[in-house]
C-alpha positions as CSV (number, residue, x, y, z in Angstrom):
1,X,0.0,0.0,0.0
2,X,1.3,3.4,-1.1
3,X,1.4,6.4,1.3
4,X,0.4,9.4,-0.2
5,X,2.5,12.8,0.5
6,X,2.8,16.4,-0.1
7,X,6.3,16.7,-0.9
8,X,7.8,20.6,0.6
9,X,10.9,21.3,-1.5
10,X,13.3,24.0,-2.6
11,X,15.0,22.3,-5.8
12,X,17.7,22.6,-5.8
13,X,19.5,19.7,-7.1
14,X,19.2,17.1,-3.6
15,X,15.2,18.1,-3.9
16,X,15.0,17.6,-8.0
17,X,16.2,14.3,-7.3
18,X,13.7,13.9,-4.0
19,X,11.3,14.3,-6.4
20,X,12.7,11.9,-9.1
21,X,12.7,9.4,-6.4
22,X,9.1,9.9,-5.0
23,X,7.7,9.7,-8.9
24,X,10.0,6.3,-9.3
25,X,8.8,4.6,-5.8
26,X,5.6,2.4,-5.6
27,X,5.3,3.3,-2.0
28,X,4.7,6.8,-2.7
29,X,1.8,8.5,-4.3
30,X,2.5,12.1,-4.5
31,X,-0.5,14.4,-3.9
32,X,0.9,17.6,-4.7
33,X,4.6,19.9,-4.5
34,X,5.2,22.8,-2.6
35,X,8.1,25.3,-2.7
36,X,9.6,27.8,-0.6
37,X,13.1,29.7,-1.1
38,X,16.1,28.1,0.1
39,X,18.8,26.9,-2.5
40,X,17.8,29.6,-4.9
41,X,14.8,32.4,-5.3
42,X,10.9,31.4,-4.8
43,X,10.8,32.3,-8.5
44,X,13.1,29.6,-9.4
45,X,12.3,26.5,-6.8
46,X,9.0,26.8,-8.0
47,X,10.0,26.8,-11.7
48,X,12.2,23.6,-11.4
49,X,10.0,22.2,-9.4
50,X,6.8,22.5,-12.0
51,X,10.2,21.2,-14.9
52,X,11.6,18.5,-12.4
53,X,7.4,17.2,-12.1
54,X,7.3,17.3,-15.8
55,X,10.1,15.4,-17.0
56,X,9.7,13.0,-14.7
57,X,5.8,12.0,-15.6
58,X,4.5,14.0,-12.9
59,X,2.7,16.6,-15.3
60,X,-0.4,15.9,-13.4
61,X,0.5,17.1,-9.9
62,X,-0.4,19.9,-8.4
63,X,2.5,22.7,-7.8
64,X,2.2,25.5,-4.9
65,X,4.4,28.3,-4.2
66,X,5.1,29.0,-0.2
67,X,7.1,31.5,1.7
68,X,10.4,34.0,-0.1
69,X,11.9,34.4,3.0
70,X,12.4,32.5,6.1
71,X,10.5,33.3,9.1
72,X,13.1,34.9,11.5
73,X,16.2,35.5,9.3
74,X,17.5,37.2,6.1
75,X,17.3,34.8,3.2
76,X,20.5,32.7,2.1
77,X,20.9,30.9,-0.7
78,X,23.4,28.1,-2.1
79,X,23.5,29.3,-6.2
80,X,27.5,28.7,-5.4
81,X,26.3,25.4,-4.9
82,X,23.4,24.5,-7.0
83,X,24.3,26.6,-9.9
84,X,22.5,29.5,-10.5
85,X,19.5,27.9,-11.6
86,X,19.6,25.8,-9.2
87,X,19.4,22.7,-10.7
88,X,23.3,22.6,-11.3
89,X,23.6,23.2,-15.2
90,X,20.7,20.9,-16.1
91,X,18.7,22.0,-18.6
92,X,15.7,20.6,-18.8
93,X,12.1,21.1,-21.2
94,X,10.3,24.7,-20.3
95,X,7.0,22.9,-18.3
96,X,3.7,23.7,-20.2
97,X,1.9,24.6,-17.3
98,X,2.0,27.0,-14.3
99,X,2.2,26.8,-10.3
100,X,-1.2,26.7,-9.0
101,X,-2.8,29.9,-7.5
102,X,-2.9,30.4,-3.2
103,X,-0.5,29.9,-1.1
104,X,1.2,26.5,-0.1
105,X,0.3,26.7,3.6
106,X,-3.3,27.1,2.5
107,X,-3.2,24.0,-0.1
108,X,-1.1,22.1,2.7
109,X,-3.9,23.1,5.4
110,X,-7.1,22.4,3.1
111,X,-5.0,19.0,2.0
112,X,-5.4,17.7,5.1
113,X,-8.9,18.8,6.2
114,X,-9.8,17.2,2.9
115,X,-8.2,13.9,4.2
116,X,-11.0,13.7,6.9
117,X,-13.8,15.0,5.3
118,X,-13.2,18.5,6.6
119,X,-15.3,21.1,4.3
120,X,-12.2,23.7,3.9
121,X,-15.0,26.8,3.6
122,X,-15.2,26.3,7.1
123,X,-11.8,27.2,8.2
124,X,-11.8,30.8,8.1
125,X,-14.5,30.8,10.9
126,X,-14.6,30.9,14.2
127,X,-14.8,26.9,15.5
128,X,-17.4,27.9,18.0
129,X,-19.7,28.0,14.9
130,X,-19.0,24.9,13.8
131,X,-21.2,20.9,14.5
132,X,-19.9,18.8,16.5
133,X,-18.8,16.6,13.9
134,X,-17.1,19.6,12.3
135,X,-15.6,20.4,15.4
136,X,-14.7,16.8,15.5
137,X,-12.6,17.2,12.5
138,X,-10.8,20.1,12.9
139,X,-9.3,18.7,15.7
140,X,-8.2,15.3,14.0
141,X,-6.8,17.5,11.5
142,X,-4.7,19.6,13.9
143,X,-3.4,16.2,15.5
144,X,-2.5,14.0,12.1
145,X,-0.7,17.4,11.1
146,X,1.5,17.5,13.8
147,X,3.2,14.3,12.2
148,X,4.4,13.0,15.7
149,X,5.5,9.4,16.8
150,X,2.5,9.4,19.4
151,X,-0.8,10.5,19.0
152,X,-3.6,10.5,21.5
153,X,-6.7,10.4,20.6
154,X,-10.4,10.7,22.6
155,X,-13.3,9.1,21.2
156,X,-12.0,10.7,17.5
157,X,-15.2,8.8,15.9
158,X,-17.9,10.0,17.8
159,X,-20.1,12.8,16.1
160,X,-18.4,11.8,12.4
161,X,-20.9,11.0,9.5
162,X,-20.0,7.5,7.9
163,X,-18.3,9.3,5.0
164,X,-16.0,11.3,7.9
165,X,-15.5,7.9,10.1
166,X,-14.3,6.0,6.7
167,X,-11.5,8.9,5.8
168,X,-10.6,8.9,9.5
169,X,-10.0,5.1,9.5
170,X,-8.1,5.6,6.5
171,X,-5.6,8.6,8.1
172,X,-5.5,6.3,11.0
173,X,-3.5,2.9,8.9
174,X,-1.7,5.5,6.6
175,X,-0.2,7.2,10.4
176,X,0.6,3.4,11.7
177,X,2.4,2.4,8.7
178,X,4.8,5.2,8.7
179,X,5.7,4.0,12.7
180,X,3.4,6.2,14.3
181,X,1.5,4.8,17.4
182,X,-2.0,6.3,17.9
183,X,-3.8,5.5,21.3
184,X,-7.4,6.0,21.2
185,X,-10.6,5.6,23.3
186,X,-13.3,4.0,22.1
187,X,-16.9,2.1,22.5
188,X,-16.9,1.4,18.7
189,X,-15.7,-2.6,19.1
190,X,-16.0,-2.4,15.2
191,X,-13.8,0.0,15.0
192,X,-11.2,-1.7,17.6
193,X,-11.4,-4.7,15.8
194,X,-10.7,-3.2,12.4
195,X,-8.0,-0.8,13.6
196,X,-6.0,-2.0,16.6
197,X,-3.0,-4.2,17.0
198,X,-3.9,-4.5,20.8
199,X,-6.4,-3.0,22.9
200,X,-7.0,-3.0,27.0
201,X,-10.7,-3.1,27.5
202,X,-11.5,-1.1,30.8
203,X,-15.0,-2.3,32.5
204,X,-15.7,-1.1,36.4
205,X,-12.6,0.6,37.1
206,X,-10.4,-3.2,36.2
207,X,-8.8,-4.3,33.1
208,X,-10.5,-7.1,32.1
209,X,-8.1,-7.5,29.0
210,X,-5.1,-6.7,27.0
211,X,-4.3,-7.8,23.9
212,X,-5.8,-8.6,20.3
213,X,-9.6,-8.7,19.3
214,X,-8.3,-12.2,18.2
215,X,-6.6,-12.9,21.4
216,X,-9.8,-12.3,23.5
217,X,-12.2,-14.0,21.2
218,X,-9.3,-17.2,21.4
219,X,-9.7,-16.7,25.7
220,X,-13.4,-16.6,25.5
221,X,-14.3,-18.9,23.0
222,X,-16.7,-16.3,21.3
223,X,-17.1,-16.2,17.6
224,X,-17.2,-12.2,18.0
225,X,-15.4,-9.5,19.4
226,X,-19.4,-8.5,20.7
227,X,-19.8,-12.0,22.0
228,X,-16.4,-11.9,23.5
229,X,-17.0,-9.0,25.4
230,X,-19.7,-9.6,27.3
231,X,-18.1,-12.6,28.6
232,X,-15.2,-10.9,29.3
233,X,-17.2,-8.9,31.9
234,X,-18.8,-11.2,33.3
């Protein structure tokens, strides 16, 4: 199964070849590119990356433009290293299309609320406006975005339509398979049977288990995890 990515880049010739790479690898599906300044000017990132994306078969994927200038600092580029291009001398075919319009931290932002179902009209306004389920969302969103080993996670299905629970699901595996562990609650049993390599189930303040839905089906000799856990709290 392929993860799919927004690659951030500055090509440069180490990010060309990122990019090269990422178009070459069936565990990658590459959802869009975004630039910022770094090796050379905005100007020019963006324009290798949009020829880099075309000569590589990658004509397809979205390009946004990010940020000139750092954040806290003067900018500082490397044309004494990448050329001043910045794709080292290489000359490759004049792309036939443009960067997109917006900004990349908007594209990068509305990316990933479209990954849960999140309508992105809704994030200009104030989140004491929003349902519950939209509420719901926003907040998965901030979480997945923070890309960290561990994420923690209350109840993250309740209030979600069965569109919304489907693409959370989804965001759920893709976060596992890249290493991450996610701890969630839950009183979905579905949901820890389809997404958990080992649950504890909690009934009047004792741990009754700990382990796989397989596991406590095997120690109860239930046919389901339903069926299992009754007898478990028995």
């Amino acid at each position: 199964m392929s993860t799919t990515i927004i690659l951030d880049c500055d090509p440069g010739i180490d990010d060309a070849l990122a990019i090269a790479f990422a178009a070459g690898s069936p565990e990658i599906e590459l959802a869009g590119l975004t630039t910022v300044a770094g090796n050379v000017e905005l100007a020019k990132t963006t324009a290798n990356a949009l020829a880099v994306a075309s000569f590589v078969g990658l004509g397809s994927v979205p390009v946004t433009a990010g940020c000139g200038t750092p954040l806290l600092r003067p900018a500082l580029h490397a044309g004494h290293v990448h050329g001043e291009s910045g794709l080292g001398g290489a000359v490759l075919p004049t792309p036939s299309r443009s960067a997109e319009g917006g900004h990349a931290i908007d594209y990068i932002i509305e990316s990933a609320a479209a990954a849960i179902d999140l309508d992105p009209a809704l994030l200009p306004k104030r989140v004491g406006s929003y349902s519950k389920g939209s509420g719901q969302k926003l907040g998965i969103a901030a979480v997945l975005l923070s890309e960290r080993d561990l994420l923690v996670l209350d109840e993250p299905t309740s209030g979600l339509d069965p569109r919304a629970r489907a693409f959370l699901k989804a965001e759920i595996k893709v976060t596992h398979e890249r290493g991450a562990t996610v701890l969630f609650s839950s009183h979905s049993l579905a949901d820890i049977e389809e997404l958990c390599d080992c649950f504890a189930l909690l009934h009047a303040g004792q741990i009754r288990h700990i382990g796989s839905a397989a596991e406590l089906c095997e120690r109860t000799g239930a046919a389901t995890l339903d069926a299992a856990f009754l007898k478990a709290i028995e």
